[in-house]
PyMOL CGO cylinders between C-alpha atoms (Angstrom):
from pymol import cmd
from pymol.cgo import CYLINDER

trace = [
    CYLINDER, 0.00, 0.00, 0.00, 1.18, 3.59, -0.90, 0.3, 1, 1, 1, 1, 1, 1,
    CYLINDER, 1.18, 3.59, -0.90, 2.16, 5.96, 2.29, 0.3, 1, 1, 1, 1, 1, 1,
    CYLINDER, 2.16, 5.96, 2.29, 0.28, 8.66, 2.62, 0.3, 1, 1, 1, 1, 1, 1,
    CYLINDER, 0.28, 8.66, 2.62, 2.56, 10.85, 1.26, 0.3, 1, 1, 1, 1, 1, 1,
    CYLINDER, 2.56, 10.85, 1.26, 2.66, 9.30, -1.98, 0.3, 1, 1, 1, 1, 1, 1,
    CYLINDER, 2.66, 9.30, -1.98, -1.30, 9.18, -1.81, 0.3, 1, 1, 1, 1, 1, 1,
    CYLINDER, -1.30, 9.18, -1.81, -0.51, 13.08, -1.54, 0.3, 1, 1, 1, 1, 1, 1,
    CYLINDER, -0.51, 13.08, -1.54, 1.67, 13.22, -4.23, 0.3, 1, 1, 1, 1, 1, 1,
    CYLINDER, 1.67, 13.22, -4.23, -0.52, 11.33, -6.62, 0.3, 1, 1, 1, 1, 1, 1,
    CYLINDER, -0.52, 11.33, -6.62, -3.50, 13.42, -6.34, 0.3, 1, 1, 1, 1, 1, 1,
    CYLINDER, -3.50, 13.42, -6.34, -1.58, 16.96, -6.57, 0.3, 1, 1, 1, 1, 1, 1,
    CYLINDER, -1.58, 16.96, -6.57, -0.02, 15.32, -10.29, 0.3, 1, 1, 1, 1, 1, 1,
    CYLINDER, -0.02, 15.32, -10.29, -2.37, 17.72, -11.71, 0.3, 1, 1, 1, 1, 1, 1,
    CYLINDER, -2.37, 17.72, -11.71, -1.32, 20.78, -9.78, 0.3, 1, 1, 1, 1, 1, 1,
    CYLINDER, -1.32, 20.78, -9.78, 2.86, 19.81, -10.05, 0.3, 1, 1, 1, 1, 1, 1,
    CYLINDER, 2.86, 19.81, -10.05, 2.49, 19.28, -13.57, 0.3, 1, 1, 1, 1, 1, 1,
    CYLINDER, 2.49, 19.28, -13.57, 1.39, 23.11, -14.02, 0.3, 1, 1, 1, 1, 1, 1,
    CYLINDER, 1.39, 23.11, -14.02, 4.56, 24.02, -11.95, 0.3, 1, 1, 1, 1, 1, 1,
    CYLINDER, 4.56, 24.02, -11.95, 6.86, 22.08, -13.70, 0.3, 1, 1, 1, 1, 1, 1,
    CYLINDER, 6.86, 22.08, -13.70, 5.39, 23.04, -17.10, 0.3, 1, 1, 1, 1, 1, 1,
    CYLINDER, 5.39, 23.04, -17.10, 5.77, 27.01, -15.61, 0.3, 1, 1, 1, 1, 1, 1,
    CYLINDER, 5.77, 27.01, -15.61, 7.31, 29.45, -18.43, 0.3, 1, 1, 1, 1, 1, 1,
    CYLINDER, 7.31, 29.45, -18.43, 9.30, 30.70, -15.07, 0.3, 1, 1, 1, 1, 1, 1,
    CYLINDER, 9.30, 30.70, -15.07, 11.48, 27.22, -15.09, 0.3, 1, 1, 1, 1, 1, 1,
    CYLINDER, 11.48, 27.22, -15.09, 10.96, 26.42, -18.87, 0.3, 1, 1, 1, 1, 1, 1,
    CYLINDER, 10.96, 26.42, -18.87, 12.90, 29.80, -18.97, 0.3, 1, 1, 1, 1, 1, 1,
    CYLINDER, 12.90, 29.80, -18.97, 15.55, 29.40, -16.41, 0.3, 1, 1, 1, 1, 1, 1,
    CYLINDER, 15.55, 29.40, -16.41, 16.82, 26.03, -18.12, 0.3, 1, 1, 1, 1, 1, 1,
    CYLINDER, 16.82, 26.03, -18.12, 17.30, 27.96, -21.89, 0.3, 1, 1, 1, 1, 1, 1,
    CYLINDER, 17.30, 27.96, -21.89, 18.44, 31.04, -20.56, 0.3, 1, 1, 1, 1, 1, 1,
    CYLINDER, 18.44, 31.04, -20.56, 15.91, 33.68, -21.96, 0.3, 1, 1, 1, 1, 1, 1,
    CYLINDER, 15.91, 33.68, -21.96, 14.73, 34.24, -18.58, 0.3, 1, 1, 1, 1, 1, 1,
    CYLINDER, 14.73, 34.24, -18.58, 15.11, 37.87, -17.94, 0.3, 1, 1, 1, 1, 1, 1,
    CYLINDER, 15.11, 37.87, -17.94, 17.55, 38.58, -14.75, 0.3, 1, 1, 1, 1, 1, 1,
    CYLINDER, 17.55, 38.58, -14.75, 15.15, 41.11, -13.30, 0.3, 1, 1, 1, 1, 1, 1,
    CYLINDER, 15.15, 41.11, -13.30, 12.78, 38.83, -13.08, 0.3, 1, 1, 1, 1, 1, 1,
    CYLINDER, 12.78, 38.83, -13.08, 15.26, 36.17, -11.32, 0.3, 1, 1, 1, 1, 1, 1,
    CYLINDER, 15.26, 36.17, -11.32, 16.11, 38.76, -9.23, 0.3, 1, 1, 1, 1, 1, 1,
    CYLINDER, 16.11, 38.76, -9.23, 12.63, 39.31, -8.13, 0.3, 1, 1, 1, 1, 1, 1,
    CYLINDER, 12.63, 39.31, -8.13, 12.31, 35.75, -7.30, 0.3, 1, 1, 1, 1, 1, 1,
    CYLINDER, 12.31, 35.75, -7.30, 15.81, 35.35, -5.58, 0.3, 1, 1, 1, 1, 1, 1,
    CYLINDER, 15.81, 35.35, -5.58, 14.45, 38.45, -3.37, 0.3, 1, 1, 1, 1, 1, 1,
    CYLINDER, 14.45, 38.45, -3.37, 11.32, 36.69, -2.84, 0.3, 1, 1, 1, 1, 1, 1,
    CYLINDER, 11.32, 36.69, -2.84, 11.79, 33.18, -2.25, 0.3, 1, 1, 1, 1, 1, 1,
    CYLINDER, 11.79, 33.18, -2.25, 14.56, 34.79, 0.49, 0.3, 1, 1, 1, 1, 1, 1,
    CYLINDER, 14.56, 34.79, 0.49, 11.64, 36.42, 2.61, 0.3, 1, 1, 1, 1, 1, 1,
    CYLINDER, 11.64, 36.42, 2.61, 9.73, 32.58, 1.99, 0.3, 1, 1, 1, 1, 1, 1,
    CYLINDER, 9.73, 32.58, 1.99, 12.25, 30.86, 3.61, 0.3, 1, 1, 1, 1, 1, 1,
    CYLINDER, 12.25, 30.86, 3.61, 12.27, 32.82, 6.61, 0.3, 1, 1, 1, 1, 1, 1,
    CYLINDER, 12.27, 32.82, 6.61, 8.68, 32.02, 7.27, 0.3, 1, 1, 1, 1, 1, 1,
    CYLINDER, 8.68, 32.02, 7.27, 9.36, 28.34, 6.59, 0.3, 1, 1, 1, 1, 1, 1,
    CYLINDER, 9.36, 28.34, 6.59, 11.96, 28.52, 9.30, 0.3, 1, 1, 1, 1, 1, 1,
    CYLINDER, 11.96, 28.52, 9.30, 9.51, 30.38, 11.61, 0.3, 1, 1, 1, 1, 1, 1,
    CYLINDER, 9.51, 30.38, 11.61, 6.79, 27.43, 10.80, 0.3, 1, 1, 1, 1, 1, 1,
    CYLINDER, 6.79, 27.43, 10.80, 9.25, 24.62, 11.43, 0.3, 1, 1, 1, 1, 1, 1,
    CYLINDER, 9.25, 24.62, 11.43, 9.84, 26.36, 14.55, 0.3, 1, 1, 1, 1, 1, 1,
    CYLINDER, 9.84, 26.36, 14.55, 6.31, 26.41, 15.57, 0.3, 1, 1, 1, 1, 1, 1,
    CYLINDER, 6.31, 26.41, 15.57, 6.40, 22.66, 14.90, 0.3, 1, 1, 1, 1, 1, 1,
    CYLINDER, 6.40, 22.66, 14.90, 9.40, 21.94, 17.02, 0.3, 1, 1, 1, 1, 1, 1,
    CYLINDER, 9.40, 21.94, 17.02, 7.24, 22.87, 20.15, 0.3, 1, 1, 1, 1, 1, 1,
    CYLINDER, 7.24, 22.87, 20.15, 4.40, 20.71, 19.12, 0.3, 1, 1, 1, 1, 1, 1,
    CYLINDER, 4.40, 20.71, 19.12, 6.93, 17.60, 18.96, 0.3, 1, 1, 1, 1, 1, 1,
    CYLINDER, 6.93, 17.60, 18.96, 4.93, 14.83, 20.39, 0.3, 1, 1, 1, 1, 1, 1,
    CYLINDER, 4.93, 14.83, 20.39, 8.17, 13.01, 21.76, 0.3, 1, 1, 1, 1, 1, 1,
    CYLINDER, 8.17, 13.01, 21.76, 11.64, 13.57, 21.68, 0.3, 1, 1, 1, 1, 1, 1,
    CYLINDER, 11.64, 13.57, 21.68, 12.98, 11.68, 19.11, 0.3, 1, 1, 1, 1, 1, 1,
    CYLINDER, 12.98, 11.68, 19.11, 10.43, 13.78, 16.98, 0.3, 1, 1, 1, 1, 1, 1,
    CYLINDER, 10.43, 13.78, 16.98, 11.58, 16.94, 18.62, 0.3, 1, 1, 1, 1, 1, 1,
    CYLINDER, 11.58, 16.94, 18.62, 15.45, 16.29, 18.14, 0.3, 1, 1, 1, 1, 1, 1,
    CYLINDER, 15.45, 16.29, 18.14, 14.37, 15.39, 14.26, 0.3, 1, 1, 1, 1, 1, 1,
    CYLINDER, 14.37, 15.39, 14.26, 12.85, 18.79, 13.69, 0.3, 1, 1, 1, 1, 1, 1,
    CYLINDER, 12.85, 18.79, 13.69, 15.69, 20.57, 15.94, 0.3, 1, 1, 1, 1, 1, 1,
    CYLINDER, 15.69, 20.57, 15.94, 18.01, 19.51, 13.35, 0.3, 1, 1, 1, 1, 1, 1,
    CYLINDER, 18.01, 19.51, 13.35, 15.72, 20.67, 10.54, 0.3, 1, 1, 1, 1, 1, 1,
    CYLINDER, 15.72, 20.67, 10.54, 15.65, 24.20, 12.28, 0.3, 1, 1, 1, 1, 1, 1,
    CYLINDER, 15.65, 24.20, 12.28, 19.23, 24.49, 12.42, 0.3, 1, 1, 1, 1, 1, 1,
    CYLINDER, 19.23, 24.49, 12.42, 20.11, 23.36, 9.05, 0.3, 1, 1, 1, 1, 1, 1,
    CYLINDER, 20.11, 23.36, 9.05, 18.50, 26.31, 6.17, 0.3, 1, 1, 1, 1, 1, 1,
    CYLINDER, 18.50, 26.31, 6.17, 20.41, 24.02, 3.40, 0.3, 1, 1, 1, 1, 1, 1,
    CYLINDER, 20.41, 24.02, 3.40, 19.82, 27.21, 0.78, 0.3, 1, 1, 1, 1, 1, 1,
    CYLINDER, 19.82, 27.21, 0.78, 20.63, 30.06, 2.84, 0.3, 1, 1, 1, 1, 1, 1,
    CYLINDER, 20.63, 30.06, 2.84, 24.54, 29.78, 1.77, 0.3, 1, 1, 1, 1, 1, 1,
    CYLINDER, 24.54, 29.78, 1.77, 22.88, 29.18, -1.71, 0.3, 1, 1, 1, 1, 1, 1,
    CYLINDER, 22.88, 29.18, -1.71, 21.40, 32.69, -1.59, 0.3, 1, 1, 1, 1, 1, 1,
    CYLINDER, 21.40, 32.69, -1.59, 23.74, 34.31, -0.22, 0.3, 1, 1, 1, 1, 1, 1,
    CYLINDER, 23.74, 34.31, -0.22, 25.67, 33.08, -3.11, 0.3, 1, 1, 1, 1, 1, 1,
    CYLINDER, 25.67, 33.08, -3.11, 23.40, 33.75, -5.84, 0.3, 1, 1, 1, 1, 1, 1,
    CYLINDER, 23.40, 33.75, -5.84, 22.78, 37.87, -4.08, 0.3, 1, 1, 1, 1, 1, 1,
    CYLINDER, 22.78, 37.87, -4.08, 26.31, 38.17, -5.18, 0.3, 1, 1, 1, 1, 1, 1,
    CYLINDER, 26.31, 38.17, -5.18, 26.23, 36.73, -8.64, 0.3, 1, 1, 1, 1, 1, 1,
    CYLINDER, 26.23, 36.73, -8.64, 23.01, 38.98, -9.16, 0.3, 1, 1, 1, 1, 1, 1,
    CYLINDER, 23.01, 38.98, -9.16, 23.90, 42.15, -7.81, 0.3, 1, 1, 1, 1, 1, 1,
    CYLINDER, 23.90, 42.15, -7.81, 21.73, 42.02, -5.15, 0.3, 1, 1, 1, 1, 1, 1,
    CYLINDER, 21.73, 42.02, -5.15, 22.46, 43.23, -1.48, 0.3, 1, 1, 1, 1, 1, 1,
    CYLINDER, 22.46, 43.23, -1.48, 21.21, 42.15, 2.09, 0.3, 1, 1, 1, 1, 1, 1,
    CYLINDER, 21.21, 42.15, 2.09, 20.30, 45.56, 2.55, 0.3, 1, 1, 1, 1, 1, 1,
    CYLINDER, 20.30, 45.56, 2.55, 17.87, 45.88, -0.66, 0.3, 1, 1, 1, 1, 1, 1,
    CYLINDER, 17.87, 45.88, -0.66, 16.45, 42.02, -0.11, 0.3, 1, 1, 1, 1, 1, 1,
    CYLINDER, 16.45, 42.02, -0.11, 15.73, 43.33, 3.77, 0.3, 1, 1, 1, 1, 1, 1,
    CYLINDER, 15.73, 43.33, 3.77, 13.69, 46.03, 2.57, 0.3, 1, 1, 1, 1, 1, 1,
    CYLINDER, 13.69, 46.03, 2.57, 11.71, 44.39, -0.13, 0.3, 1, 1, 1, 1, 1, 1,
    CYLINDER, 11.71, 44.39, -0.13, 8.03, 43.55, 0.72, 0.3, 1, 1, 1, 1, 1, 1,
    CYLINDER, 8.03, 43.55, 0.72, 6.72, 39.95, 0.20, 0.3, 1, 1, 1, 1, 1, 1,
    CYLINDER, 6.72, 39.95, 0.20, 4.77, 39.86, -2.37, 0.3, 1, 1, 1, 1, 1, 1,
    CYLINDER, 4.77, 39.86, -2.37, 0.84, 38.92, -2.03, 0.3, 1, 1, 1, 1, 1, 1,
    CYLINDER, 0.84, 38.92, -2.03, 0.59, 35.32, -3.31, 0.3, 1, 1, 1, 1, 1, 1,
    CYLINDER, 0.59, 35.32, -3.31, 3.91, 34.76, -0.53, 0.3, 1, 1, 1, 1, 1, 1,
    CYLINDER, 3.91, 34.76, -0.53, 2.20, 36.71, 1.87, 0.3, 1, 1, 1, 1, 1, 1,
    CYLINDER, 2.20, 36.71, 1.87, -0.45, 34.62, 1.85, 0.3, 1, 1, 1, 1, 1, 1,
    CYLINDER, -0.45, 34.62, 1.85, 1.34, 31.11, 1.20, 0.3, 1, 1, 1, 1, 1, 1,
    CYLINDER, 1.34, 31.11, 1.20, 3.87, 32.01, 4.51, 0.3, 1, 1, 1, 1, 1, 1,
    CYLINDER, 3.87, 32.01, 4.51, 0.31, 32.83, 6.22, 0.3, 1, 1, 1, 1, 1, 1,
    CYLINDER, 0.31, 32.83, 6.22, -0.57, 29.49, 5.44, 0.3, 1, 1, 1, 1, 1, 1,
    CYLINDER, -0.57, 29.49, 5.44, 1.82, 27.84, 6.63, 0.3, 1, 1, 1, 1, 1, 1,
    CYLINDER, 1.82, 27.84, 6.63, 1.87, 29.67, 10.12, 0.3, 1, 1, 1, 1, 1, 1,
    CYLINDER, 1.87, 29.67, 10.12, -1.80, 29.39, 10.65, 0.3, 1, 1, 1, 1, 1, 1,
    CYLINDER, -1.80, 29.39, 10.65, -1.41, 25.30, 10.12, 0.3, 1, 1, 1, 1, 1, 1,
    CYLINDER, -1.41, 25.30, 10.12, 1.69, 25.38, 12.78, 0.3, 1, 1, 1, 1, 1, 1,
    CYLINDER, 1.69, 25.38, 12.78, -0.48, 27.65, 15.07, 0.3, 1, 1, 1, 1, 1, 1,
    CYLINDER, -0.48, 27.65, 15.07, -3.91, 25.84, 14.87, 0.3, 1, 1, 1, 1, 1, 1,
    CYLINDER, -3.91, 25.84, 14.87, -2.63, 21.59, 14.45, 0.3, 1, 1, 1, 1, 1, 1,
    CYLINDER, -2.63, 21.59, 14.45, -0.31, 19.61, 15.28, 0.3, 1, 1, 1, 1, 1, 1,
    CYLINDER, -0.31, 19.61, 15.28, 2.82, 18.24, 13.42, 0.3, 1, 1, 1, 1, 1, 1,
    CYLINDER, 2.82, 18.24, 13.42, 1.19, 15.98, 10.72, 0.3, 1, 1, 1, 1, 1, 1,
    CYLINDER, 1.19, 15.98, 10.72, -0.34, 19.00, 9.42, 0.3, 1, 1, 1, 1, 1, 1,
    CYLINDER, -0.34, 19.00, 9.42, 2.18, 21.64, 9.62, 0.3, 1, 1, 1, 1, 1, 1,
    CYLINDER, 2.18, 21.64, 9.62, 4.58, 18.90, 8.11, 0.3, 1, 1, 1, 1, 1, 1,
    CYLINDER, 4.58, 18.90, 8.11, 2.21, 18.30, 5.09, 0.3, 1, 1, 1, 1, 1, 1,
    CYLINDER, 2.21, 18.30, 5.09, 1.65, 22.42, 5.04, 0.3, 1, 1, 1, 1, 1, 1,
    CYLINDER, 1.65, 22.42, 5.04, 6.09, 22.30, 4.69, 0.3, 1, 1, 1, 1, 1, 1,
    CYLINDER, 6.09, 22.30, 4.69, 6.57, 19.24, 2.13, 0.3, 1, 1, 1, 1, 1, 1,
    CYLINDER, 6.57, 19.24, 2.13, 5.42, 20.63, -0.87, 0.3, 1, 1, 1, 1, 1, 1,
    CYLINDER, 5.42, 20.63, -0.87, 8.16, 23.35, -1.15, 0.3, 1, 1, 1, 1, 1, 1,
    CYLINDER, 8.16, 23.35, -1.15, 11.28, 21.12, -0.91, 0.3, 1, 1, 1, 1, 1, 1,
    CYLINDER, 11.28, 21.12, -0.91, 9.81, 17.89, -2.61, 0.3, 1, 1, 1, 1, 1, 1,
    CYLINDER, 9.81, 17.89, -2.61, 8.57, 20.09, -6.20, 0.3, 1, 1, 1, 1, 1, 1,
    CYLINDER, 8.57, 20.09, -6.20, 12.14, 21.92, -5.62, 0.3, 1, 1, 1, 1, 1, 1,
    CYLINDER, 12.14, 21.92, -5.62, 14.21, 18.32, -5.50, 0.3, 1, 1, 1, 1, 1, 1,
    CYLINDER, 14.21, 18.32, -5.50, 12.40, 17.30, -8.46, 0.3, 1, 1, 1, 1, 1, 1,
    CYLINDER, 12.40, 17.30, -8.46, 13.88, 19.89, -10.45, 0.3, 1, 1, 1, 1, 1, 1,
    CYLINDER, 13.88, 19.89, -10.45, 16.62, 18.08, -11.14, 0.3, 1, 1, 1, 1, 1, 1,
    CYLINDER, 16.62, 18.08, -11.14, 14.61, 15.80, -13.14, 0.3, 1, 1, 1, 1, 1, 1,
    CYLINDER, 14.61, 15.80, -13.14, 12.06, 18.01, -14.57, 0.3, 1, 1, 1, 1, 1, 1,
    CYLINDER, 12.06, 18.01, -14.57, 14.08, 21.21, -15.19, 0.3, 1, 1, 1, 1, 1, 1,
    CYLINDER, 14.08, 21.21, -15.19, 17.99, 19.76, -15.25, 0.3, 1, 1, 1, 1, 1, 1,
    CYLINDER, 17.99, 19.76, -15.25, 20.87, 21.85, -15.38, 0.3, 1, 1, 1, 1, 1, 1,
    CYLINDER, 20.87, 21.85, -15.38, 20.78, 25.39, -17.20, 0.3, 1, 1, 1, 1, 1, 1,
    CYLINDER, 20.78, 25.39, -17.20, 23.70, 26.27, -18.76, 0.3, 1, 1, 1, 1, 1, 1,
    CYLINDER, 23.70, 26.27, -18.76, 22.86, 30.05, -18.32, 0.3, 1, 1, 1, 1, 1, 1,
    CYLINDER, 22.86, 30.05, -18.32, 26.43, 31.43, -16.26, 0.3, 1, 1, 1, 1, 1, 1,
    CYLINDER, 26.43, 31.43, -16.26, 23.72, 32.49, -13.31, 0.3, 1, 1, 1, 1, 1, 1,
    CYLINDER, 23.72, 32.49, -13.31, 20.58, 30.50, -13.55, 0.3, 1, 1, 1, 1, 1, 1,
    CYLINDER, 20.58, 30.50, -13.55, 22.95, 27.30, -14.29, 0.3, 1, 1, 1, 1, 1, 1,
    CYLINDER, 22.95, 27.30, -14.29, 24.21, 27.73, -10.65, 0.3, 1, 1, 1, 1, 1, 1,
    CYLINDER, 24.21, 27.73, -10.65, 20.66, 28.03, -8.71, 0.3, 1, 1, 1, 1, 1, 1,
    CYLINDER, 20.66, 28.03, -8.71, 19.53, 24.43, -11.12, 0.3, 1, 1, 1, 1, 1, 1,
    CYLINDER, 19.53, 24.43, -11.12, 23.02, 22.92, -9.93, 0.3, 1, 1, 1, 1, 1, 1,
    CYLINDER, 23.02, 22.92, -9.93, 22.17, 23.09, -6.56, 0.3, 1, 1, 1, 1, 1, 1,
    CYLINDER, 22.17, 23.09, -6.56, 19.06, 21.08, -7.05, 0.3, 1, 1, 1, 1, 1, 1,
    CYLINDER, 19.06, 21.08, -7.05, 20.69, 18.51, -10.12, 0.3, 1, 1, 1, 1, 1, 1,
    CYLINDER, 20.69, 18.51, -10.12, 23.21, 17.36, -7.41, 0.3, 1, 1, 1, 1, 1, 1,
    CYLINDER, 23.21, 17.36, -7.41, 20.08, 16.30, -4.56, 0.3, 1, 1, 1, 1, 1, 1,
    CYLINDER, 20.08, 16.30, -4.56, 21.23, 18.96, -1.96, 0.3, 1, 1, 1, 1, 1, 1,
    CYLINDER, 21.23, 18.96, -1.96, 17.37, 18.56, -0.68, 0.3, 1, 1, 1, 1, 1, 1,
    CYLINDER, 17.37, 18.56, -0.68, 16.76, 15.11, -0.69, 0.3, 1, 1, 1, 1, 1, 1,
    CYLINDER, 16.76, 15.11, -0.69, 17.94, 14.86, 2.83, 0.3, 1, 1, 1, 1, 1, 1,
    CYLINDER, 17.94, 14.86, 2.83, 15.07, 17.68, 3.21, 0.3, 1, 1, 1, 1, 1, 1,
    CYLINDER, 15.07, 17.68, 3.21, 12.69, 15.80, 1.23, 0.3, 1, 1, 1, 1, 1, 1,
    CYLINDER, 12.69, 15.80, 1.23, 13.09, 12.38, 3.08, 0.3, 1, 1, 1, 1, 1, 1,
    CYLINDER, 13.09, 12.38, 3.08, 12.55, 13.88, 6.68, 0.3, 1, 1, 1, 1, 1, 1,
    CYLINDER, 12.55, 13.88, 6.68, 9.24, 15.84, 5.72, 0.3, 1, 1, 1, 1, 1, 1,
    CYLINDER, 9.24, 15.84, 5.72, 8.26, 12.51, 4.33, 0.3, 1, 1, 1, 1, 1, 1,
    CYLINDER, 8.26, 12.51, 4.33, 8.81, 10.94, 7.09, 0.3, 1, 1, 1, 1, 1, 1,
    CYLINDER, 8.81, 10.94, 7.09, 7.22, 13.40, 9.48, 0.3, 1, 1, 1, 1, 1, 1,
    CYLINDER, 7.22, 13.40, 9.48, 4.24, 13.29, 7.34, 0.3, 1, 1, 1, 1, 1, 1,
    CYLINDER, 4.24, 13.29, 7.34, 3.61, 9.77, 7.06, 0.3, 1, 1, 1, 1, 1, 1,
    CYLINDER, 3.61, 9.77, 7.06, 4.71, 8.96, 10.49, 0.3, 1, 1, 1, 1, 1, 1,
    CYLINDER, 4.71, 8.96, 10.49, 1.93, 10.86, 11.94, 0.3, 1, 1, 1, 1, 1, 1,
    CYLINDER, 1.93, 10.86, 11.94, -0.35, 10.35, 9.49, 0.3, 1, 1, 1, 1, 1, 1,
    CYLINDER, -0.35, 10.35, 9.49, -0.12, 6.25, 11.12, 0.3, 1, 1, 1, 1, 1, 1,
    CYLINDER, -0.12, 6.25, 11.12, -2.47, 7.40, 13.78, 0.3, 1, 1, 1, 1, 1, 1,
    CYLINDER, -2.47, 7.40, 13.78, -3.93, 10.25, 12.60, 0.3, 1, 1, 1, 1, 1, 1,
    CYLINDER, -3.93, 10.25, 12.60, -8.20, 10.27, 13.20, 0.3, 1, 1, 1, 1, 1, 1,
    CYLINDER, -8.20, 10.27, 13.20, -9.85, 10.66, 9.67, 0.3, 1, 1, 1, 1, 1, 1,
    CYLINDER, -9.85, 10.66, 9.67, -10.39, 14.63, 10.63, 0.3, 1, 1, 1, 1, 1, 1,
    CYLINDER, -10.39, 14.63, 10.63, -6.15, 15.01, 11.14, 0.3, 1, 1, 1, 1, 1, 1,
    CYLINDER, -6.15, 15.01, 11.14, -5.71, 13.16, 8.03, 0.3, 1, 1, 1, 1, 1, 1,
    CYLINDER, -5.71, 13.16, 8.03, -7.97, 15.43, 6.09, 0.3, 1, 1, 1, 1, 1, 1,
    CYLINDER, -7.97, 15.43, 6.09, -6.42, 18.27, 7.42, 0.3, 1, 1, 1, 1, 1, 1,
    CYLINDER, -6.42, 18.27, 7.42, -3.05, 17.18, 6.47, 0.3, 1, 1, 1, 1, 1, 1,
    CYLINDER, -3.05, 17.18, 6.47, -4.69, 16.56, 2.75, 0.3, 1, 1, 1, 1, 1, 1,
    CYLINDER, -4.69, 16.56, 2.75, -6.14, 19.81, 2.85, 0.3, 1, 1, 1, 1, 1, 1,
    CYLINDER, -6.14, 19.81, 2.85, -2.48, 21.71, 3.94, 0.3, 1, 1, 1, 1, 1, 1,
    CYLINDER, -2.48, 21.71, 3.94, -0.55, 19.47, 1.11, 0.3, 1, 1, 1, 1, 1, 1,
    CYLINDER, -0.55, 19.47, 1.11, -2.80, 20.62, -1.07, 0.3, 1, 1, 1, 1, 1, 1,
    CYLINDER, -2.80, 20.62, -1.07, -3.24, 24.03, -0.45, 0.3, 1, 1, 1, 1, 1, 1,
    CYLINDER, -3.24, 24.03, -0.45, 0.56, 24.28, -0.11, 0.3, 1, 1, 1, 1, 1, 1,
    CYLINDER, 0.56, 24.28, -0.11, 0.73, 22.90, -3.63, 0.3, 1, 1, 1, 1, 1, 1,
    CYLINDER, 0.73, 22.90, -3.63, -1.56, 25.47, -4.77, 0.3, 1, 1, 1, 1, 1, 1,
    CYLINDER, -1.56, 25.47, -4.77, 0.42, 28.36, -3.52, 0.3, 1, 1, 1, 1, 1, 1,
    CYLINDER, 0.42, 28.36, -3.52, 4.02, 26.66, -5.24, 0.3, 1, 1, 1, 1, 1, 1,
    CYLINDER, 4.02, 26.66, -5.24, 1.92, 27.40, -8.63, 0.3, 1, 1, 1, 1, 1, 1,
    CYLINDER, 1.92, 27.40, -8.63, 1.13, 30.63, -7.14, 0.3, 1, 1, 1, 1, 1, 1,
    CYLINDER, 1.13, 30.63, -7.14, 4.20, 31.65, -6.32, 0.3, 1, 1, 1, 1, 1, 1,
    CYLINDER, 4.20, 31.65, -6.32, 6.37, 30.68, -9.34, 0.3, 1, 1, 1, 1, 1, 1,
    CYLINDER, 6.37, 30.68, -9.34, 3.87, 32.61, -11.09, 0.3, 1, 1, 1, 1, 1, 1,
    CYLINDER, 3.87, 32.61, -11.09, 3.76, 36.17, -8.85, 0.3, 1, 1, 1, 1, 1, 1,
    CYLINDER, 3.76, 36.17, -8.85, 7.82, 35.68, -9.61, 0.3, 1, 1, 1, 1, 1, 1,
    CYLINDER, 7.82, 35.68, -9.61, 7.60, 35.25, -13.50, 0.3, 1, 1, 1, 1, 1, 1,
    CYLINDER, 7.60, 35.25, -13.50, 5.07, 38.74, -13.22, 0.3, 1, 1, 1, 1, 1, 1,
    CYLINDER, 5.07, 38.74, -13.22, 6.74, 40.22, -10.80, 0.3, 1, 1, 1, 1, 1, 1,
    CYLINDER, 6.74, 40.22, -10.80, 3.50, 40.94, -8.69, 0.3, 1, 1, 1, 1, 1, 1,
    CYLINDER, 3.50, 40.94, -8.69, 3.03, 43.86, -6.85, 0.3, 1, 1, 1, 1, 1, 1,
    CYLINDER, 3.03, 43.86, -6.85, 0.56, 44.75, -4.44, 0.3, 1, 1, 1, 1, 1, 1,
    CYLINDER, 0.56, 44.75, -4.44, -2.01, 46.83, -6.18, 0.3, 1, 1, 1, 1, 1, 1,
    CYLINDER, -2.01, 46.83, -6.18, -2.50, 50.08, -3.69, 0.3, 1, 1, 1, 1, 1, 1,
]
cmd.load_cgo(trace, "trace")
């Protein structure tokens, strides 16, 4: 029998497909991808991560054990693609400084919102299902996107092509279908419902980058 994350992962194929099929990545792997628009992502996926961490956070105090809690203790302490931005700021032109005081856009508004209210309102299945669609659609770049051999966008794809997030990937998984073991049917919905949603906002976001959304007032 397929875990429960796969179960997840089969019925978002519609949603990933749209992501991986997103002008934004078909883009970044030939090149024509304009850098200002890169940029703009870069800037903005910066400010997402930060709210991840501040999720995962939320989670670690809802540990139901200590194994559990030493598990997402590590995953706190371990932002694998902060260096990675911190490298790509330079190659872009981009400073601390300007990324500090850029706004996040709506759709990540709204996706980081999502993630917080999960940690705040359930427990760790859901918040863990809420996290697993950002590093799991990332990982599978390296099959679905490759590597670019654009001088800048050829080192964000390298970072995925070598697996630096399968690590990331695996211990989500495992969070998620750990709990989902003796989850009542109303936890597992809600983790459905978080995956899901979470998957929704990955579409979103890839496409508030490639348009470079602003807020409208």
């Amino acid at each position: 029998m397929a875990s429960f994350s796969e179960q997840l992962r089969h019925e978002v194929e519609p949603i990933w497909r749209r992501i991986f099929d997103h002008p934004f990545l078909k883009e970044i792997k030939d090149g024509t991808l304009p850098e200002e628009t890169f940029r703009y992502y870069l800037v903005q996926d910066y400010h997402y991560l930060e709210g991840f961490g501040r999720t995962v956070a939320l989670a670690l105090a809802k540990a139901p054990d200590s194994q559990k809690f030493h598990d997402l203790a590590y995953r706190v302490m371990t932002p694998v693609e902060r260096p990675l931005h911190q490298k790509l700021f330079d190659a872009a032109g981009i400073t601390m400084e300007f990324a500090e005081n850029e706004a996040r856009s709506p759709a990540n508004t709204a996706y980081v919102n999502h993630m917080l209210q999960t940690a705040s309102l359930h427990g760790l299945g859901p918040t863990a299902a809420a996290l697993l669609p950002c590093p799991w659609t990332y990982h599978l770049l390296k099959e679905e996107v490759g590597q670019s051999e654009h001088p800048l966008y050829g080192q964000w794809t390298r970072f995925y092509v070598e697996g630096l997030l399968e690590g990331s990937v695996e211990a989500w998984r495992g969070f998620v279908d750990q709990m989902a073991e003796d989850a009542s049917p109303a936890e597992l919905e809600a983790m459905r419902q978080a995956f899901l949603i979470s998957s929704r906002y990955e579409y979103m976001f890839w496409d508030a980058a490639y348009n470079r959304q602003e807020w409208p007032v």
